[in-house]
Every structure is written in C-alpha cells, then in structure tokens.
N, C-alpha and C positions, 0 to 999 in steps of 0.2 A: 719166524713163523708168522709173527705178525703182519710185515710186508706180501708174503705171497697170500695170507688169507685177507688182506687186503686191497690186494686186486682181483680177486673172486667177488667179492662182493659190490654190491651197488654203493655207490655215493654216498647216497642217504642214510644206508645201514650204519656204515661205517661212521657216519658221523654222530648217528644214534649212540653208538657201542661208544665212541670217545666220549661224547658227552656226559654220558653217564656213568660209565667207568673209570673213566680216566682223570677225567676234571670234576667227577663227582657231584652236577648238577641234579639238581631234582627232576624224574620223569616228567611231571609236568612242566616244568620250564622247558624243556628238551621237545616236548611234542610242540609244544607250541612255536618254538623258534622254528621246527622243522613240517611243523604245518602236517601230525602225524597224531595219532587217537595215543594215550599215554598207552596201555596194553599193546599197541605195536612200537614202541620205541621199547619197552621191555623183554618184550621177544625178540627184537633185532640185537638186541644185548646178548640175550642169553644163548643166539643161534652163531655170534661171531665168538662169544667165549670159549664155546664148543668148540666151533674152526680152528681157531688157536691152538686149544688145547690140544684138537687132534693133530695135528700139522707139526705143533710139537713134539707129540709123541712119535708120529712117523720119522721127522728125522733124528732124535733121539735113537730109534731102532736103527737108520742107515748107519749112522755115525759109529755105534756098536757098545 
C-alpha cells in the first residue's frame, strides 16, 4: 500500500509523510529542511496516511 500510494504522490509530500511519520522528527525541523510552512508538512502527513490507509483497505477487499 505504501509503494503504490507512494508513487501517486509528489516528492516532497512523501518525504513530508516519512519524515514525520516515520523517523518522527519534529514538523518544524521537517518544514524547514523541506523548505515548506510547518501546516503543510502536517497536512501532507495526514493526506498520505489517508492514501495508505485507503489503498490498504481496497486491497484488503481484493484479497478477500
């Protein structure tokens, strides 16, 4: 889930969504290495967790 919703998305989001998610940096350290207002590295967060999550659900439903 994570790979395909990782090629939908742009670059940047994606390294928003890792950064904060994953490696659990602080949103501002994150806006700022990424050169992004801290409020959009948040929402870039919360819009690829989403992705995920759907994308896991959908194949989930394939799988059966």
């Amino acid at each position: 889930a994570k790979e395909a919703v990782k090629a939908r998305v742009k670059p940047r989001t994606w390294e928003a969504f890792r950064l904060t998610a994953e490696e659990e940096r602080p949103g501002a350290e994150v806006a700022e290495k990424l050169k992004m207002k801290v409020g959009t590295v948040f929402v870039a967060r919360c819009k690829v967790q989403r992705m995920i999550r759907d994308e896991f659900l959908r194949l989930e439903e394939e799988a059966g």
